[in-house]
C-alpha positions as CSV (number, residue, x, y, z in Angstrom):
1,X,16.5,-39.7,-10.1
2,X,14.1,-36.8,-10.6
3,X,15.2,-32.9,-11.2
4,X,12.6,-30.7,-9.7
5,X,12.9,-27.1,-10.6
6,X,11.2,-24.2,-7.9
7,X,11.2,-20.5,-9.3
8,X,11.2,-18.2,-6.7
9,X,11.9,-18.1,-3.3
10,X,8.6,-16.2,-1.7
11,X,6.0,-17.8,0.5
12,X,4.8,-20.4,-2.4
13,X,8.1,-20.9,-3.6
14,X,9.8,-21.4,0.2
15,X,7.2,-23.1,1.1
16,X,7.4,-26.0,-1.9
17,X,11.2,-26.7,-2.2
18,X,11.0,-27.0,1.9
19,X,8.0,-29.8,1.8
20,X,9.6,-31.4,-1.4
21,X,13.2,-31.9,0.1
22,X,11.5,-33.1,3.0
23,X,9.8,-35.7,0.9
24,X,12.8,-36.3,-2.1
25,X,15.7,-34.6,-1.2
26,X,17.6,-37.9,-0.3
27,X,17.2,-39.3,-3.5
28,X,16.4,-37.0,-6.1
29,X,18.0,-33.1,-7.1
30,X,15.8,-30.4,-5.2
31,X,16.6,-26.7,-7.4
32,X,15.7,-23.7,-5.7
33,X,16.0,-20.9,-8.9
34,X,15.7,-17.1,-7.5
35,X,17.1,-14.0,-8.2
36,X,16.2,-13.0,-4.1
37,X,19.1,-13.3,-1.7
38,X,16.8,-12.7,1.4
39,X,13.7,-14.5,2.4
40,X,11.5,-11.6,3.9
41,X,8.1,-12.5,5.7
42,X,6.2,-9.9,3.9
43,X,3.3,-9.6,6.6
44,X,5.3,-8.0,8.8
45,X,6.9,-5.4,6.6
46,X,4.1,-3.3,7.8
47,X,5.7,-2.9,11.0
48,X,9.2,-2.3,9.6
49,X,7.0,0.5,8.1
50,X,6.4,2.2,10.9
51,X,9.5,1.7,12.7
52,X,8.4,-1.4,14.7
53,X,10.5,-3.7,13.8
54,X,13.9,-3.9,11.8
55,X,14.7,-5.6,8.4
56,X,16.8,-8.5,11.2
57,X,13.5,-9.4,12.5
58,X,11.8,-10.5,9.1
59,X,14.5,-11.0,6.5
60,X,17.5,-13.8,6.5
61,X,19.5,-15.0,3.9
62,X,18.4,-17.7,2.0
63,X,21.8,-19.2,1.1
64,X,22.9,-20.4,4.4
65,X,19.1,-22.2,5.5
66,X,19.6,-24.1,1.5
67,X,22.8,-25.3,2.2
68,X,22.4,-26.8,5.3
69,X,19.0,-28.8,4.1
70,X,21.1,-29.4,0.8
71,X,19.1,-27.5,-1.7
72,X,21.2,-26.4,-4.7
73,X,20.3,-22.7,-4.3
74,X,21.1,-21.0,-7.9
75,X,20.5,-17.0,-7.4
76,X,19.2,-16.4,-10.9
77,X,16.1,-15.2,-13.1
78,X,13.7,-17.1,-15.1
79,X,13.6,-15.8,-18.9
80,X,11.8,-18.0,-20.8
81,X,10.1,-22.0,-20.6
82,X,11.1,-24.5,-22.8
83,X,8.7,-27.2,-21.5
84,X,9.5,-29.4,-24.3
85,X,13.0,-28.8,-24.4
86,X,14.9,-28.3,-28.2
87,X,16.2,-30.5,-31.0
88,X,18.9,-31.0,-28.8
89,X,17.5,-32.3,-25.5
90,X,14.1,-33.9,-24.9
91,X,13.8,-32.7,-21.1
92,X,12.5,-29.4,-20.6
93,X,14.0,-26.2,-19.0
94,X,14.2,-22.9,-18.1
95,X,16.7,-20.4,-19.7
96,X,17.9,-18.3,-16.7
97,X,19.8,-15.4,-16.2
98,X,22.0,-14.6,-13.0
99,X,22.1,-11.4,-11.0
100,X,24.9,-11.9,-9.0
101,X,28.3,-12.9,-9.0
102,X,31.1,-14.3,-11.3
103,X,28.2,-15.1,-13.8
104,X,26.2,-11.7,-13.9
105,X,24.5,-11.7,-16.8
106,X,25.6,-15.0,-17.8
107,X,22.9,-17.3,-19.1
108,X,22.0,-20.6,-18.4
109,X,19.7,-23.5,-19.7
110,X,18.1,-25.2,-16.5
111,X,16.4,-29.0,-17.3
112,X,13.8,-30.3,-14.9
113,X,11.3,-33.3,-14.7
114,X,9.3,-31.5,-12.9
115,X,9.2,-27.1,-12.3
116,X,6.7,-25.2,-9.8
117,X,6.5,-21.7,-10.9
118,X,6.8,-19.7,-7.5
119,X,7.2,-16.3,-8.5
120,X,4.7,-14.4,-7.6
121,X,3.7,-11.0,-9.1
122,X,5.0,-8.2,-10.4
123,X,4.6,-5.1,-8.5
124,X,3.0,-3.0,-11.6
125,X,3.4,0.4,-10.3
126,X,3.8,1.4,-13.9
127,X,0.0,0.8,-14.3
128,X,-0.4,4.0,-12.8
129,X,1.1,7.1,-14.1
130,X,3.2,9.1,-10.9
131,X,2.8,5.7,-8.5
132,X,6.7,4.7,-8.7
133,X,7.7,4.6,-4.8
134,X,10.1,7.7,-3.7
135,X,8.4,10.3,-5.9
136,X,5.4,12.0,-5.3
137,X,5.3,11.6,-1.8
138,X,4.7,8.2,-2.1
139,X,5.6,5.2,-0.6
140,X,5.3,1.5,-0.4
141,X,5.1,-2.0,1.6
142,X,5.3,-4.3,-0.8
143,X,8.9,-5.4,-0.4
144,X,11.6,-5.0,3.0
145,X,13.4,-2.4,1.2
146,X,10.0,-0.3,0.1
147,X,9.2,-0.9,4.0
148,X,12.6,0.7,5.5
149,X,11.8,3.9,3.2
150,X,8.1,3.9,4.2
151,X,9.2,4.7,8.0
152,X,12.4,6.9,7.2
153,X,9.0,9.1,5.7
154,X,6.7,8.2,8.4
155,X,9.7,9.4,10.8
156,X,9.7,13.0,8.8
157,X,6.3,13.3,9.0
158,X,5.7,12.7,12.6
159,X,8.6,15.5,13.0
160,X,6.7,18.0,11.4
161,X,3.5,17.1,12.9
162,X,5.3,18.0,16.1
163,X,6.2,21.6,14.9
164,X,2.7,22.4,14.4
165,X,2.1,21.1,10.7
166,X,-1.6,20.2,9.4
167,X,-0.9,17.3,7.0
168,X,-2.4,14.6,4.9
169,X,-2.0,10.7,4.7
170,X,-3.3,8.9,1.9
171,X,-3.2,4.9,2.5
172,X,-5.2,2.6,0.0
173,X,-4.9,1.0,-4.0
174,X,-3.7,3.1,-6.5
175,X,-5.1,1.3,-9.8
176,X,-8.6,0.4,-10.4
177,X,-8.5,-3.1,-10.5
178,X,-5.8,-3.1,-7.4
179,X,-5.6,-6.5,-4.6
180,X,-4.1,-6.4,-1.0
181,X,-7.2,-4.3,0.3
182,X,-6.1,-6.0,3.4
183,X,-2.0,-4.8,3.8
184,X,-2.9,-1.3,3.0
185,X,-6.1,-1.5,5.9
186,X,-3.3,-3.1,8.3
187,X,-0.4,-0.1,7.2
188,X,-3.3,2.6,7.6
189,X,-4.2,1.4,11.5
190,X,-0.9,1.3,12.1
191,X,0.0,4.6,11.1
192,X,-3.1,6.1,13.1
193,X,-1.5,4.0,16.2
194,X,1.9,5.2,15.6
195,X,0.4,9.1,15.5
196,X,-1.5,8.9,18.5
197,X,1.5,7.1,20.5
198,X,3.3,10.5,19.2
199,X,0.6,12.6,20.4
200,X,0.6,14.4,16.8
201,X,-2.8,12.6,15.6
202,X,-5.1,15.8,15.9
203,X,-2.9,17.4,13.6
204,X,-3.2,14.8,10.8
205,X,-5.8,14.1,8.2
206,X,-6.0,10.2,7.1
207,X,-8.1,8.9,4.3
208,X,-8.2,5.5,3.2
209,X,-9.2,5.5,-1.0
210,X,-10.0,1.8,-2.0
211,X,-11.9,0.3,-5.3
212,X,-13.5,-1.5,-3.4
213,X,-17.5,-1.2,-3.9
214,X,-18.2,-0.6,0.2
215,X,-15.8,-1.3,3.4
216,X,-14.5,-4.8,4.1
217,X,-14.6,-6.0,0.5
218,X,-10.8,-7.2,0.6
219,X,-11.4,-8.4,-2.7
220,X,-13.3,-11.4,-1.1
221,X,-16.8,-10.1,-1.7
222,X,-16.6,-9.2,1.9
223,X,-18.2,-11.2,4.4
224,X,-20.5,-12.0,7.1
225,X,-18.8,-12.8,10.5
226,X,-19.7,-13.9,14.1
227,X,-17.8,-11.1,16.3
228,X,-18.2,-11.8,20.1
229,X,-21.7,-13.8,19.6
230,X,-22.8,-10.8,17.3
231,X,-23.3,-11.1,13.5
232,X,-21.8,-8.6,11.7
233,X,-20.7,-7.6,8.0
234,X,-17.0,-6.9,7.1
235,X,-18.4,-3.4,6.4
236,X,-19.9,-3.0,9.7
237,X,-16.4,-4.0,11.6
238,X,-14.4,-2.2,9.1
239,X,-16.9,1.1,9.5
240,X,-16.9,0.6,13.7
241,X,-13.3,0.5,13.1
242,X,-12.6,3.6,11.0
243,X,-15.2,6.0,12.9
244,X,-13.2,4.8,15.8
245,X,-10.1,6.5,14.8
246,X,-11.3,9.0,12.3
247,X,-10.1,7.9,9.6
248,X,-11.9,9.1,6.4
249,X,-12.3,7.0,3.3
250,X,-13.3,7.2,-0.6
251,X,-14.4,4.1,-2.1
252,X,-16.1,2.9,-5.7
253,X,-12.6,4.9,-6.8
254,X,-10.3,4.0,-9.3
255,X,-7.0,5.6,-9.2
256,X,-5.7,6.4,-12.5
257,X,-2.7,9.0,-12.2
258,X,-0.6,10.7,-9.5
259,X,0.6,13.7,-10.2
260,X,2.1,16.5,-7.8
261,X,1.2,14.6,-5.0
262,X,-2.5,14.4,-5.7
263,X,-4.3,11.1,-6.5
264,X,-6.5,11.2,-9.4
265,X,-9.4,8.9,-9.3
266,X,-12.9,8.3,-11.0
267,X,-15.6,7.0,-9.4
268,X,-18.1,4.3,-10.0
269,X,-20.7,6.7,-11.0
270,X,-18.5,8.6,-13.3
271,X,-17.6,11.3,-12.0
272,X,-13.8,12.2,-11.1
273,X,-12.1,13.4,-8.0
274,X,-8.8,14.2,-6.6
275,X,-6.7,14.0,-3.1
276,X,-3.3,15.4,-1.9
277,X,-1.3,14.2,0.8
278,X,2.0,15.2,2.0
279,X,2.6,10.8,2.8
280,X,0.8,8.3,0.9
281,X,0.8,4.2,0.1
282,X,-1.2,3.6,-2.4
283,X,-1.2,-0.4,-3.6
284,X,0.2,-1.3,-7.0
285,X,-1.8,-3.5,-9.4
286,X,-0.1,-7.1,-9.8
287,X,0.5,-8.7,-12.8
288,X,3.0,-11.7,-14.0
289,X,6.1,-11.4,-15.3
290,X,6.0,-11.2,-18.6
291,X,7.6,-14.9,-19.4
292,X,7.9,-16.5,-23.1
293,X,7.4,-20.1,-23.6
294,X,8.7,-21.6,-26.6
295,X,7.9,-25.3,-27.9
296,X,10.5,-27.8,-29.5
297,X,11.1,-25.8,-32.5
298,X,11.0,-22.8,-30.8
299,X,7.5,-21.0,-31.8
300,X,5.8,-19.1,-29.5
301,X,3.3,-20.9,-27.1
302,X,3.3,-18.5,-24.8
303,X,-0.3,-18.7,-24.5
304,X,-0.2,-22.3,-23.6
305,X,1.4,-21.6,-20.4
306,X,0.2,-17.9,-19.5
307,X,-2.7,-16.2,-19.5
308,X,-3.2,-12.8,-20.9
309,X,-2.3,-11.0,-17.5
310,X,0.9,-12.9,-17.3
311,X,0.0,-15.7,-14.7
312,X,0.5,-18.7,-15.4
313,X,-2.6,-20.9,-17.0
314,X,-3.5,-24.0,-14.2
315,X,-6.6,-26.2,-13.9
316,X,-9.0,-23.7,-13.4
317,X,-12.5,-23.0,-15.6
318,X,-11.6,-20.0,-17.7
319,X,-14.8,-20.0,-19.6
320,X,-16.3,-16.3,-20.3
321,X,-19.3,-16.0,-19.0
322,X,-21.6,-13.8,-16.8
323,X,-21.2,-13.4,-13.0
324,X,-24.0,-14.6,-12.2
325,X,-22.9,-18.4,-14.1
326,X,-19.5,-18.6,-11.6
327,X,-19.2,-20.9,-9.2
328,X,-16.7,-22.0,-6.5
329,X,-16.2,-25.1,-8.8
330,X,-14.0,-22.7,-11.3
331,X,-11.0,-22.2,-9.1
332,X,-8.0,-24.7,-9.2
333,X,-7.4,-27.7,-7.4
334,X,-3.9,-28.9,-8.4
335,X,-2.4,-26.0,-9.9
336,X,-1.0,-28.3,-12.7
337,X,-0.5,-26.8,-15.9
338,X,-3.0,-28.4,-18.3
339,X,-1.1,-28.4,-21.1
340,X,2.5,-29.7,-19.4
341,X,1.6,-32.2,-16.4
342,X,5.1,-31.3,-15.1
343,X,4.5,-28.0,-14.9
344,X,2.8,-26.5,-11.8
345,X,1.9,-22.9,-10.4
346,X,1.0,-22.5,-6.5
347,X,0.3,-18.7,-4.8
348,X,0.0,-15.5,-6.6
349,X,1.3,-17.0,-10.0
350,X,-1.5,-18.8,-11.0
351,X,-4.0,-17.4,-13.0
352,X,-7.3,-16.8,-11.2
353,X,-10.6,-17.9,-13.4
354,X,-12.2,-14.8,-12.5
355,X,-12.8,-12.0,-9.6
356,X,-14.0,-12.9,-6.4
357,X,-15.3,-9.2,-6.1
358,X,-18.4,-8.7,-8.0
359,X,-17.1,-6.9,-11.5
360,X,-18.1,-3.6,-11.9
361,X,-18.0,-0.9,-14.6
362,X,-18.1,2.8,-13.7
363,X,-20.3,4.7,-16.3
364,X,-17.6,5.7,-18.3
365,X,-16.7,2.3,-19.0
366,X,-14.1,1.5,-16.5
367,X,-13.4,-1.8,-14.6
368,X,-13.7,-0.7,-10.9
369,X,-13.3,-3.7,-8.5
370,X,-10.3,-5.5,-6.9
371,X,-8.5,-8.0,-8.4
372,X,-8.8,-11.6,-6.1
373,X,-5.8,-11.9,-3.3
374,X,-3.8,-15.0,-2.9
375,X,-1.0,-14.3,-1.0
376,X,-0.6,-15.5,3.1
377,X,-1.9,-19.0,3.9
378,X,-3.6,-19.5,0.5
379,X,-0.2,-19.1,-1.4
380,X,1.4,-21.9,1.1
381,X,-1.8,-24.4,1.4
382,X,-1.5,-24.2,-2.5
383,X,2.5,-24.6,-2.2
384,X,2.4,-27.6,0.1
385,X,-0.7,-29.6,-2.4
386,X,1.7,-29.0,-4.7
387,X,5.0,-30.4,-3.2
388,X,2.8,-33.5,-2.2
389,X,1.6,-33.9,-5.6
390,X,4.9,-33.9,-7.3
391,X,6.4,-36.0,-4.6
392,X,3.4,-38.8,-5.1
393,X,3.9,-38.7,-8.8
394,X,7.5,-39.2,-8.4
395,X,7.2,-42.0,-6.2
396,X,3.9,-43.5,-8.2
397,X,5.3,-42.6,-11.7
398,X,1.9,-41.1,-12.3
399,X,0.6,-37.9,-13.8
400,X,-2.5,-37.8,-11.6
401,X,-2.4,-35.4,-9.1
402,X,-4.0,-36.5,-6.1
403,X,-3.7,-34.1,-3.5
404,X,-6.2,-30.6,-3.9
405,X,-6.5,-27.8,-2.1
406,X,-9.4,-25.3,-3.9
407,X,-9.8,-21.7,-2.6
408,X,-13.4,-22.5,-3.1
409,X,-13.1,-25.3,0.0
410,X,-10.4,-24.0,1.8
411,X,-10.5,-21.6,5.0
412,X,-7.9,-18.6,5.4
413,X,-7.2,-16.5,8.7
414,X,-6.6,-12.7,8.2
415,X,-5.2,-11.1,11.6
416,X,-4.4,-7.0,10.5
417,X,-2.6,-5.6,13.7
418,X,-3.0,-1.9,14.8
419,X,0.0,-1.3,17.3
420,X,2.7,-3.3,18.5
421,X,4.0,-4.7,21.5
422,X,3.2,-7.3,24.2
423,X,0.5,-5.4,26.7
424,X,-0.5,-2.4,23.5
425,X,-2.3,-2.7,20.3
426,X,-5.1,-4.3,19.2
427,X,-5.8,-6.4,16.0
428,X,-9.2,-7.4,13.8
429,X,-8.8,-11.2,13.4
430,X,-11.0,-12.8,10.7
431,X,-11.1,-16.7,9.9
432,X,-13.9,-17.4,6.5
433,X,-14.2,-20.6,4.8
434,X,-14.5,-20.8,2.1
435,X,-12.1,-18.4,0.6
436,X,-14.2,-17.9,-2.5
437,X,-18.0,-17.5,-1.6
438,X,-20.3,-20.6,-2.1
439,X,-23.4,-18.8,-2.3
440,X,-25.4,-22.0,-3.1
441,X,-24.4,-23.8,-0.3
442,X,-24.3,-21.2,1.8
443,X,-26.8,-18.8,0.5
444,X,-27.9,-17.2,3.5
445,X,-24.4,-16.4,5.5
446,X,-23.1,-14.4,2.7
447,X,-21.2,-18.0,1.0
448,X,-19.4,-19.4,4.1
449,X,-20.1,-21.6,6.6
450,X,-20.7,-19.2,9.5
451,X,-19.4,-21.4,12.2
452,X,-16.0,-21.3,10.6
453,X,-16.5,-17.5,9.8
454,X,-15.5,-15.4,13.3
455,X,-14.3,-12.1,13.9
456,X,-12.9,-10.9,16.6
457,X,-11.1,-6.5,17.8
458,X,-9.0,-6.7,20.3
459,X,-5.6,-7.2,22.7
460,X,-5.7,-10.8,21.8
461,X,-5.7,-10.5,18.0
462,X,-2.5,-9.3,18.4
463,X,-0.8,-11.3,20.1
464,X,-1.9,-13.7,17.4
465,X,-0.3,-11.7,15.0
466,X,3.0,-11.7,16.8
467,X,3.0,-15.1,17.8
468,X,2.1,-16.1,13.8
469,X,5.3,-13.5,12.7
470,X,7.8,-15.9,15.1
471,X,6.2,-18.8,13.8
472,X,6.7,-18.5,10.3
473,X,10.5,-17.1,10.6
474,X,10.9,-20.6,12.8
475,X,9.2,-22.6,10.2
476,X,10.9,-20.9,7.0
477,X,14.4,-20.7,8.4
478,X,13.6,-24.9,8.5
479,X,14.0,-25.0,11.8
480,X,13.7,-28.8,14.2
481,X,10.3,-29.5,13.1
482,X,9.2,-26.9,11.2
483,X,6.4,-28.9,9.1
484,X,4.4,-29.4,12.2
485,X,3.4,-25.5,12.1
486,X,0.0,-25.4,9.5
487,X,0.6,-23.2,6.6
């Protein structure tokens, strides 16, 4: 009987232990390890941060869903990796701490056969000097609980735009090398909706501050789309959309402090500049959690398993070299560890070969560009390759791992709502494939195949958006035949 390991219970991690207890549960131990009590659908904590929707509609507890499709559910933290285990004990493990419970702060030693590493990022507000949520005016979306504050703000600040007050809102990244372009555009439409349904807009500045090199970037190199028989750039739409609803924006900028309320930022050509704002989100960078790896004698192989920036190291072409020598063919297709065949790392914790953005330097000598997304359907395609995978190689008694799923070949579908509700609001839908730009065989639609590549603005965007949001509760709370929904 086979021990399989999962390490956090976000979208990657959910979404593996759910397709691998499908496939093994009977007959081998399924292990989800998190230190999360709730499962939260983290797209639509930008509603619950504006006072949409409440923490009931995205978040459930995890513990009761586990139990009833017989996953041992252990609520702890990952420490350290042992892949080869210790003079002790050949298998490998974890060393985990709990967080809750008679065994706070107890530690345990975990064995597997086989681990996927789901655990995501770390939210680095650190990286930036004044960013921490709750101070400065600031705010977040990254989590359920940073999305219940957002709105109790939001709330105040629609109040005192009713009395009269001129204020600012500041929604973008707040590091220099910053993701998620695309959750802080969604939170800033949203916020213009929620204004103008309040009838306080006029009396509200919004700028959006990215470091993104022009509009529609998303740290996807932007893209070329077909919107209603029309080509048009991401830049274009996101440009039409912004004039729409004057919303002012910076880009080229890399924030680099906070500090009274006022962003500090420096721009691609060097020079430096500064905004206030009474409200503002401003997206952390990400970076992995700073695990240790240690081999049977316990030295440090840390660098085996992780790279630099804390994510964990998978079969992906880390070569240094120019950006002009990068090619689709870099990115992973397993996600299997290539040191520890065992090991595996789907979603936001695997380390990316490179940027999808071009790289850029400001004068000065500053990386300016976004780091490359991998959260939403990305994070679960690359969850459920590796579930099959492990589930194959179990059944096989293989290493090879069959299945692949590259963000170089695979499509993704972006919907960013502005407004809520069944008959108001409107949404920008985007479908591209691939993910990652083939410029060589696509050279002349901006890397992807154009006829997979649509846009679309309207009433019926959102209603995709909402209809996705009941979708993946149904499917994550394992509902009667939740694998039939796509990831």
């Amino acid at each position: 009987m086979a021990k399989i390991v999962v390490l956090g219970a976000g979208v990657s991690g959910h979404t593996a232990v759910s397709f691998l207890n499908k496939s093994l549960g009977k007959d081998h131990e399924i292990i989800m390890v998190s230190p999360n009590s709730n499962y939260q659908w983290i797209p639509s904590n930008i509603w619950l941060g504006v006072g949409r929707m409440k923490r009931k509609d995205l978040v459930f507890p995890l513990a009761p869903i586990y139990k009833k499709a017989k996953i041992k559910y252990i609520q702890a933290k990952a420490i350290s990796f042992h892949p080869e285990g210790d003079n002790s004990e050949d298998k490998g493990y974890i060393l985990a701490e709990y967080v809750t419970g008679d065994r706070k702060g107890e530690q345990e030693k975990i064995t597997y056969d086989f681990l996927v590493n789901g655990t995501g990022p770390k939210l680095n507000f650190e990286a930036t000097p004044g960013l921490i949520p709750e101070t400065n005016n600031l705010v977040s979306v990254c989590t359920y609980t940073h999305a219940e504050h957002a709105w109790e703000e939001l709330e105040k600040i629609i109040k005192r735009l009713k009395n009269g007050e001129k204020l600012k809102i500041l929604v973008g990244t707040g590091h220099a090398k910053a993701t998620c372009q695309g959750a802080a555009f969604e939170y800033i439409l949203n916020i213009d909706y929620e204004l103008r349904r309040h009838k306080v807009r006029k009396n509200a500045t919004i700028t959006w501050v990215s470091n993104e090199y022009e509009l529609g970037d998303f740290g996807v190199d932007g893209g070329v789309f077909s919107v209603s028989g029309k080509i048009m750039t991401s830049k274009e739409v996101s440009e039409m959309v912004f004039e729409d609803r004057d919303i002012k924006h910076i880009t080229q900028a890399g924030v680099h402090k906070i500090e009274n309320a006022t962003a500090h930022y420096e721009k691609l050509d060097g020079t430096q500049g500064k905004e206030s704002f009474d409200f503002g989100m401003l997206i952390p960078s990400f970076s992995g959690h700073g695990f240790k790896a240690f081999d049977k004698n316990g030295e440090d192989i840390t660098s085996k398993l992780f790279a630099a920036n804390g994510f964990m190291l998978v079969d992906a072409d880390y070569t240094k070299r120019p950006y002009e020598e990068w090619s689709v063919q870099d990115w992973p297709e397993t996600y299997q560890n290539p040191s520890y065949a065992n090991i595996f790392a789907p979603g936001i914790a695997f380390a990316p070969p490179h940027t999808i953005s071009k790289p850029r330097t400001s004068v000065n000598g500053t990386a300016i560009f976004p780091a490359p997304p991998r959260t939403g359907m990305p994070s679960g395609v690359s969850a459920k390759v590796v579930a099959d995978n492990i589930a194959d190689m179990i059944k096989n008694n293989t290493t090879v791992a069959s299945h692949k799923g590259s963000m170089g070949n695979m499509g993704a579908a972006c919907v960013a709502s502005a407004g809520y509700g069944i008959f108001k609001g409107k949404a920008i839908t985007m479908t591209m494939t691939p993910i990652v730009p083939d410029y060589k065989k696509y050279p002349d639609t901006g890397g992807r195949a154009l006829k997979h590549t649509l846009g679309n603005y309207g009433l019926a965007g959102h209603w995709v958006k909402l209809a996705l949001h009941y979708m993946f509760i149904y499917k994550a709370k394992l509902k009667p035949f939740w694998w039939l929904i796509p990831e």
